[in-house]
MILOSE-930418 format. One line per field, with one value per residue (C-alpha): residue in one letter; residue number from 1; y, x, z. Coordinates in nm, 3 decimals, always signed. Layout:
N
rest	[a ...]
nr	[NUM ...]
north	[Y ...]
east	[X ...]
up	[Z ...]
***
This chain:
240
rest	[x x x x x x x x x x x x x x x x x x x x x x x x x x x x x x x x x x x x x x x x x x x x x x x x x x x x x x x x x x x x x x x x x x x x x x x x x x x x x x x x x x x x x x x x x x x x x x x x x x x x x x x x x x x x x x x x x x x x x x x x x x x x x x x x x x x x x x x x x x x x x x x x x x x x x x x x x x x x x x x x x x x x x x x x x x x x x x x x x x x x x x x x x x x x x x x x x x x x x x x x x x x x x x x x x x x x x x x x x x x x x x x x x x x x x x x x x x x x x x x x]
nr	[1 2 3 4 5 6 7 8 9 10 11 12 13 14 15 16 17 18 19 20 21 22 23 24 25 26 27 28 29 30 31 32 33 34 35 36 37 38 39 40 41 42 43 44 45 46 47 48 49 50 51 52 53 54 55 56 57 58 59 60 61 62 63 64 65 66 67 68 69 70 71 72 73 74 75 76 77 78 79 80 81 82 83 84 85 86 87 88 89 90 91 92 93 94 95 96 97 98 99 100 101 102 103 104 105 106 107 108 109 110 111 112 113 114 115 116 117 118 119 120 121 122 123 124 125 126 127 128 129 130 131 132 133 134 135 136 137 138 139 140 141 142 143 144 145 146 147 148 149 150 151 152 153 154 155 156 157 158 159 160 161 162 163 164 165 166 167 168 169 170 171 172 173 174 175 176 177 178 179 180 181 182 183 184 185 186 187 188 189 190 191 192 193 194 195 196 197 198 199 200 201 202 203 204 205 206 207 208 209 210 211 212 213 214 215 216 217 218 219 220 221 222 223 224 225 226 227 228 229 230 231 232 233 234 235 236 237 238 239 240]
north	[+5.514 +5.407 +5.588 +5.483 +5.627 +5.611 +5.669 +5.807 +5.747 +5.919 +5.704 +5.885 +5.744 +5.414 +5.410 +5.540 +5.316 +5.052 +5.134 +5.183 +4.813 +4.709 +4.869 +4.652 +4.344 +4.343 +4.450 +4.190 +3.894 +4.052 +3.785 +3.917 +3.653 +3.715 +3.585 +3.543 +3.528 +3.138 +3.160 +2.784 +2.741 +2.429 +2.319 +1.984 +1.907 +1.554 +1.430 +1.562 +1.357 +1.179 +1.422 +1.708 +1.847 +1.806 +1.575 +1.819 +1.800 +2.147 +2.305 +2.647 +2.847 +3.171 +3.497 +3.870 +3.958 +3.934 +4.026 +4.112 +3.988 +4.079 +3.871 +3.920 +3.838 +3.981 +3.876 +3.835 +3.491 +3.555 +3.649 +3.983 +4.045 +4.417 +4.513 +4.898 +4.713 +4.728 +4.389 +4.162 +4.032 +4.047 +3.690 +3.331 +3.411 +3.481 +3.233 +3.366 +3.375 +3.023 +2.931 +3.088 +2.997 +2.585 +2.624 +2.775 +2.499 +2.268 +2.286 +2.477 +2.827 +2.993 +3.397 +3.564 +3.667 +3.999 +3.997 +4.266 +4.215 +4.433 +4.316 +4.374 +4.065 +4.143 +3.955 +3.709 +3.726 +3.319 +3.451 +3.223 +3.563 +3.430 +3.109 +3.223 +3.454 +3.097 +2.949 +3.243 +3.251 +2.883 +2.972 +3.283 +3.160 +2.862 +3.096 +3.317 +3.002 +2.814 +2.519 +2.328 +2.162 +2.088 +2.219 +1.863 +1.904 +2.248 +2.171 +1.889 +2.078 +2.372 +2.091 +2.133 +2.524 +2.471 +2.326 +2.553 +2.631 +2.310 +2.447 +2.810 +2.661 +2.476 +2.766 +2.780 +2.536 +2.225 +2.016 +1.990 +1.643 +1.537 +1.827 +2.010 +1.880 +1.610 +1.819 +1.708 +1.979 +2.089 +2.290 +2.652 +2.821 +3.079 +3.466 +3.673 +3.901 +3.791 +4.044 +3.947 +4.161 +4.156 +4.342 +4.508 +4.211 +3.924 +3.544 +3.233 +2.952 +2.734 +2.856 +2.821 +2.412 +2.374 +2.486 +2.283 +2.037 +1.740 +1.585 +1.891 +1.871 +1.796 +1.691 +1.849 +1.582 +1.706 +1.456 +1.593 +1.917 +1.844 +1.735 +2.059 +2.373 +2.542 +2.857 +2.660 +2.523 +2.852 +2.994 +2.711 +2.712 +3.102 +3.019 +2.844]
east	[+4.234 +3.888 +3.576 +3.291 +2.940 +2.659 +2.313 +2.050 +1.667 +1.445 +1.100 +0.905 +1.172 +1.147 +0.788 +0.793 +1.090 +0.858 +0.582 +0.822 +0.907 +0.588 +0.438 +0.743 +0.667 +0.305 +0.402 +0.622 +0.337 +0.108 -0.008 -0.203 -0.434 -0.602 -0.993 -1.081 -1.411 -1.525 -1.797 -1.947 -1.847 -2.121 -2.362 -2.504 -2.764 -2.766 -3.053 -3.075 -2.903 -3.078 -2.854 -3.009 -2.714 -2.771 -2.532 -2.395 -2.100 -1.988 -1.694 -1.550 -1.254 -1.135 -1.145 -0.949 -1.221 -1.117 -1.139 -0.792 -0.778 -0.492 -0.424 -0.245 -0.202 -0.373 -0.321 -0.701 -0.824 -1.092 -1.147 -1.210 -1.355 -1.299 -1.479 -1.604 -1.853 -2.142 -2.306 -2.010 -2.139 -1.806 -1.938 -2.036 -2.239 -1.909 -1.732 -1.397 -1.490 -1.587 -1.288 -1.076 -1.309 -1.248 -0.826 -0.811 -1.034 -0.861 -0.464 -0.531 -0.411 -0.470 -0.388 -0.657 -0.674 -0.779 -0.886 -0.951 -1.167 -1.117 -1.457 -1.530 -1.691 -2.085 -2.254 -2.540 -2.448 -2.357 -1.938 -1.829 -1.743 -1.791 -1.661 -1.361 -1.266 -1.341 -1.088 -0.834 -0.883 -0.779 -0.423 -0.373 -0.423 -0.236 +0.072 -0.010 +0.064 +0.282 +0.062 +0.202 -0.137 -0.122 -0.362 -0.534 -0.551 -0.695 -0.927 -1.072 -1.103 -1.250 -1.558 -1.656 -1.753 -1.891 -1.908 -1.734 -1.475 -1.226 -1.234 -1.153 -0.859 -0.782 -0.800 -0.763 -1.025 -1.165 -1.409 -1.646 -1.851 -2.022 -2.162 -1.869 -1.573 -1.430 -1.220 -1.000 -0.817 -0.830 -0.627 -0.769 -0.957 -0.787 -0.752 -1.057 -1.289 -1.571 -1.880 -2.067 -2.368 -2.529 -2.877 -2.969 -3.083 -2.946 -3.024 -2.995 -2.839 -3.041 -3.355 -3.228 -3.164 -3.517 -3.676 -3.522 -3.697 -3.565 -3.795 -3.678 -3.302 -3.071 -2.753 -2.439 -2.131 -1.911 -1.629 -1.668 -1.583 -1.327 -1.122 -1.022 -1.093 -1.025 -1.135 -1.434 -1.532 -1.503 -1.758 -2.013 -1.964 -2.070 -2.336 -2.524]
up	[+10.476 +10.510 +10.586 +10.825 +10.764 +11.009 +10.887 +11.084 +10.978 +11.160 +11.228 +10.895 +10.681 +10.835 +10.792 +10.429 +10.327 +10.476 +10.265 +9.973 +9.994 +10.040 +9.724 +9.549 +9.643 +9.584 +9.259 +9.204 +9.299 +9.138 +8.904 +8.536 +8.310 +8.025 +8.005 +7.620 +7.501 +7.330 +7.028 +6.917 +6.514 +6.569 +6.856 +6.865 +7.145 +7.092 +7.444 +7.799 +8.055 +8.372 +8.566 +8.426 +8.198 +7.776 +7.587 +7.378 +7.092 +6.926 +6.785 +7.006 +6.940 +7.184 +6.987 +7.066 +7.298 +7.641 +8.033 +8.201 +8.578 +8.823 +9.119 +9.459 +9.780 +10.137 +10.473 +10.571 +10.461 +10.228 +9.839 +9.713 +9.379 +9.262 +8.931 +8.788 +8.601 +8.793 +8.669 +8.774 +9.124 +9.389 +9.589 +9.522 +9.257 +9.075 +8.910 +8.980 +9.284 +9.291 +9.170 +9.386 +9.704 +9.548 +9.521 +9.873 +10.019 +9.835 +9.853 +10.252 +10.128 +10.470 +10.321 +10.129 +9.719 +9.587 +9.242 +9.021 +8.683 +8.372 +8.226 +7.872 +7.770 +7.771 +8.011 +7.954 +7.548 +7.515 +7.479 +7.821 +8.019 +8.345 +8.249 +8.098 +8.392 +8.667 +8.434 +8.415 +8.749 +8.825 +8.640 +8.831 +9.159 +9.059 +8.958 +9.248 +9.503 +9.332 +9.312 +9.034 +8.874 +8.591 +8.260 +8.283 +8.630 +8.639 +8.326 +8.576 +8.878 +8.610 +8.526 +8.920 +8.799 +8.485 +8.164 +7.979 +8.192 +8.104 +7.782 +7.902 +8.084 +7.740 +7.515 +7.111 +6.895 +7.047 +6.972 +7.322 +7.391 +7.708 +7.894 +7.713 +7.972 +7.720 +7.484 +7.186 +7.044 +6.722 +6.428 +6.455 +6.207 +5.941 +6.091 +6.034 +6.165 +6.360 +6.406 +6.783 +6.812 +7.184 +7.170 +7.510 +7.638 +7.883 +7.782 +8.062 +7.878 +8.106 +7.981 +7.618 +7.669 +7.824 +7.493 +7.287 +7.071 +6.993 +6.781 +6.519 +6.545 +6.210 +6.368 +6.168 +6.093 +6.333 +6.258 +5.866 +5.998 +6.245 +6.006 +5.842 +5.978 +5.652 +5.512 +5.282 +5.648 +5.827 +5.613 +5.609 +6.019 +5.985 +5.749 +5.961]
***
């Protein structure tokens, strides 16, 4: 013999079974990225360009430092940067927020992205925070949406944002030419520890180029030390 059971819900436990749900899937698109932190092992400033960037060639590599991001999905059509650190700006002065703003433009995503930033790269210290969080960004949104660009792809729409960011996208040791968009990768350097101290004070890297003097610049042999990124190297990059 069989047995037919009829359920009752009463409208609460519709409502909270709703909201149950709901709570599920958000967790289940919500999309996490990591944001490491970039230090230059060399930095060539070779002449400034005629469109105002500096021809630069230098060595980077991504260290343990990082910012965590989160990404999901909301139903107004807008981005929403959500940060406890009080110095991370939550508009267009935000690279992540650039970012995102560019994708959604771009590929017509018509529902909005909240973004929330676990920032503990300093800011202003020369370490690519905001650069590296524009190009975590890119990868999240790109998971988020299901947009299927490739790294080459986002590295190139990353160059629109900054010139550090196709690198970020890129991750592990590169050597950077052009304004820093034209990457060939390289072996990585031998596990160490690295020791970044960031005095209580914030430094534009624009103002940093505009004092530079070229007439007193010894350029380093960058394809020398390319080559082998071997421990001997490592410490002649630190020396210097």
């Amino acid at each position: 013999m069989r047995f037919s059971y009829l359920y009752y819900l009463y409208p609460w436990e519709i409502l909270w079974y709703n909201r149950k749900e709901k709570r599920r899937q958000v967790k289940h698109d919500m999309i996490y990225e990591k944001a490491p932190a970039k230090i230059n092992l060399t930095l060539d400033v070779l002449h400034k360009r005629d469109d105002g960037y500096h021809e630069v060639e230098m060595i980077m590599t991504t260290i343990d430092l990082a910012d965590r991001l989160s990404f999901e999905k909301i139903d107004s059509n807008k981005v929403e940067i959500a940060s406890e650190n009080r110095f991370v700006p939550n508009d267009q002065r935000n690279l992540a927020y650039q970012a995102a703003t560019l994708l959604k433009e771009r590929f017509n995503i018509k529902q909005g992205i909240r973004i929330h930033l676990d920032k503990n790269i300093p800011v202003a210290a020369g370490l690519a925070g905001g650069s590296s969080d524009a190009a975590a960004t890119l990868r999240g949104v790109n998971r988020l949406y299901d947009l299927r660009l490739t790294n080459q792809e986002l590295q190139e729409i990353g160059a629109e944002i900054g010139s550090d960011v196709p690198f970020c996208v890129m991750g592990g040791t590169a050597l950077a030419k052009g304004r820093g968009e034209r990457l060939t990768a390289l072996p990585s350097p031998p596990a160490c520890w690295v020791v970044l101290a960031k005095p209580n004070i914030g430094v534009s890297t624009k103002d940093i180029y505009e004092k530079v003097d070229f007439t007193n610049i010894t350029h380093p042999k960058h394809k020398q030390r390319s080559k082998h990124l071997s421990l001997k190297t490592l410490k002649v990059f630190v020396r210097i």
